[in-house]
C-alpha positions in Angstrom: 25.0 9.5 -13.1 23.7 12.0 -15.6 19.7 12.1 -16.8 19.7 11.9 -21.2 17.4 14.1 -22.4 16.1 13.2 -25.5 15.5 15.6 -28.4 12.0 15.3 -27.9 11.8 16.7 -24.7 12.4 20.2 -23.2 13.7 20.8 -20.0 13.8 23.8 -17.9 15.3 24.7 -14.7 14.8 28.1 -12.8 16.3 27.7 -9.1 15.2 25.1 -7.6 12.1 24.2 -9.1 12.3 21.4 -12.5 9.6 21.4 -15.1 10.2 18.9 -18.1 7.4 18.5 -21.3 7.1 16.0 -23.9 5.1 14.3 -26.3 3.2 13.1 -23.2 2.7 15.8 -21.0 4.2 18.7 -19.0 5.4 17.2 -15.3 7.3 19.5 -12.5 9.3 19.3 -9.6 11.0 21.2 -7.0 14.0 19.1 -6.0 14.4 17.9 -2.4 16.8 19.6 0.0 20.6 19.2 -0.1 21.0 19.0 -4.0 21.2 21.3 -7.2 20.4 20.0 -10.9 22.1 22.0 -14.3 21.7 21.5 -17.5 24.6 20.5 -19.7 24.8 19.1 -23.3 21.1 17.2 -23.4 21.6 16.0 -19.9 20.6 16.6 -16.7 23.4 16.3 -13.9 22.1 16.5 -10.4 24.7 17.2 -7.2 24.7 17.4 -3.6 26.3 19.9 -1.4 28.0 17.2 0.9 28.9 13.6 1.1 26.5 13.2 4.6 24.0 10.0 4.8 20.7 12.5 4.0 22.1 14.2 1.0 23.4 11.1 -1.2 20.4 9.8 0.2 18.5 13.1 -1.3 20.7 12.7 -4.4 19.9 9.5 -5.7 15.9 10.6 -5.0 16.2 13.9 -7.3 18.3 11.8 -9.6 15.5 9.0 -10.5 12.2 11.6 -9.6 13.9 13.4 -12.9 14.8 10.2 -14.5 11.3 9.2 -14.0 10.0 12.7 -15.4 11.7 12.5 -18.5 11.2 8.9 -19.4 7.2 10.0 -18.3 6.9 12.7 -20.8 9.1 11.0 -23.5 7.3 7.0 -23.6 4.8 7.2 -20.6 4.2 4.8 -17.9 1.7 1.7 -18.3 0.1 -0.4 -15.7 -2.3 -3.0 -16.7 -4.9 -4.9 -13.9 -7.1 -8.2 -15.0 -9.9 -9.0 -13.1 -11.0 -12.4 -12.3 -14.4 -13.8 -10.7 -17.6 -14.7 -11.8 -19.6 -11.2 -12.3 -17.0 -9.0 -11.9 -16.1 -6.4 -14.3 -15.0 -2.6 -15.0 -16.4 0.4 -17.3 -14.8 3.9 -17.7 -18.0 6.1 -17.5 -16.6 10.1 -17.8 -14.1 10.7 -15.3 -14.7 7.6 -12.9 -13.9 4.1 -13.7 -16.8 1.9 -12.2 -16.3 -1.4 -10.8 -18.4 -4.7 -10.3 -16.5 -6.4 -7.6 -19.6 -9.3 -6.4 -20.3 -6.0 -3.4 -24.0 -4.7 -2.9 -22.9 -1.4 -4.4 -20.9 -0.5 -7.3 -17.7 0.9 -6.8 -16.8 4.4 -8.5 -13.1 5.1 -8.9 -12.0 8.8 -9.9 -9.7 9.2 -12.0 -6.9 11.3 -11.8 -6.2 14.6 -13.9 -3.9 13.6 -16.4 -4.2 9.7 -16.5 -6.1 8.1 -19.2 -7.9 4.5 -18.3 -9.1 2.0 -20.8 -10.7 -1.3 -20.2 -10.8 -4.4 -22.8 -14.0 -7.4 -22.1 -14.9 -5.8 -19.0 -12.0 -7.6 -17.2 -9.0 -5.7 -18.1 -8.0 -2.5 -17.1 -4.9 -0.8 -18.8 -4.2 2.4 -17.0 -1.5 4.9 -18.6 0.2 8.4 -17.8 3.0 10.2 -17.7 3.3 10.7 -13.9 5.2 7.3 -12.5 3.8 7.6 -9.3 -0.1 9.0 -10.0 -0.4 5.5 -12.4 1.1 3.3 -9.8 -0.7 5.0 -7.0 -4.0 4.4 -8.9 -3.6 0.8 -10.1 -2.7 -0.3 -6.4 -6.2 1.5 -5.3 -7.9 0.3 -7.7 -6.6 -3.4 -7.1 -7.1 -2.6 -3.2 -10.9 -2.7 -3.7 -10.9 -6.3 -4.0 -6.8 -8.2 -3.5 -6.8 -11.5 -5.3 -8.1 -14.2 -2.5 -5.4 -17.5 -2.8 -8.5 -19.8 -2.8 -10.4 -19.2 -5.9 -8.0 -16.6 -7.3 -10.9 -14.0 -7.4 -10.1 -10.4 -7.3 -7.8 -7.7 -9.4 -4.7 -8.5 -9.7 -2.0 -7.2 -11.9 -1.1 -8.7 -15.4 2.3 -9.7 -14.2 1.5 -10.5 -11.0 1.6 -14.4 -9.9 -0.9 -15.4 -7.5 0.2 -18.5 -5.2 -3.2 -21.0 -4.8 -3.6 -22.4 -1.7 -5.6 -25.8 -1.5 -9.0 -25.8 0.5 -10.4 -28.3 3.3 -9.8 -31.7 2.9 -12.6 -34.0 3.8 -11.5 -37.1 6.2 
């Protein structure tokens, strides 16, 4: 299945290395073993050199790490935590994104080269890029700090994310 490329994105392929830049950014890639990627007609069309269990499984990878590339650089990728207890809150201060999770200490977060991090009434945290995995990768740290407890519901949890409450001691 063929990558589109839109018009707003250049692509450029020089053996086996990948580097696509948009609106967004400039990503790159060197593809994984076993498979080839050209350039035909504003798409990309990745192959494998045979039909063996590790190369289609290599082939589908290159496919959707380009996919994702070009998608990254064209729209960007979002990911957006709330964070829920008494006390707790976030700040972006510089390059670190500082968080109040009810510990003795404050918790500094870097943040990546690249991402850009933004934080609405203290309690949520919108976290965008063009690199699929660098935002995922940093919003599940971030949320690892403190994982929503299914007590009080307290903790950073994703905006989508459904958290199951579980009912507490039961006097007799």
């Amino acid at each position: 299945m063929p990558v589109l490329v839109p018009s707003t994105v250049k692509v450029n392929l020089s053996g086996r290395s990948v580097s696509v830049e948009g609106p967004k950014g400039k990503l790159q890639l060197d593809l994984p073993e076993r498979t080839e990627a050209k350039l035909e007609d504003d798409q990309i069309i990745v192959t494998r050199e045979n039909d063996e269990k590790r190369s289609k499984a290599m082939h589908g990878l290159a496919r959707s790490l380009i996919n994702n590339m070009v998608v990254g650089v064209d729209k960007g990728f979002v990911k957006k935590l709330e964070i829920h207890g008494v006390g707790f809150k976030a700040a972006v201060q510089g390059q670190k994104l500082n968080l109040l999770l009810g510990y003795s200490h404050d918790i500094n977060h870097k943040i990546p080269q690249g991402i850009t991090v933004t934080v609405e009434n203290n309690t949520n945290v919108t976290i965008e890029g063009a690199d699929k995995a660098v935002v995922g990768k940093m919003a599940a740290e971030v949320r690892s700090y403190y994982p929503v407890e299914p007590y009080k519901g307290k903790g950073v949890r994703y905006s989508d994310e459904h958290v199951i409450r579980k009912q507490g001691k039961q006097v007799q």
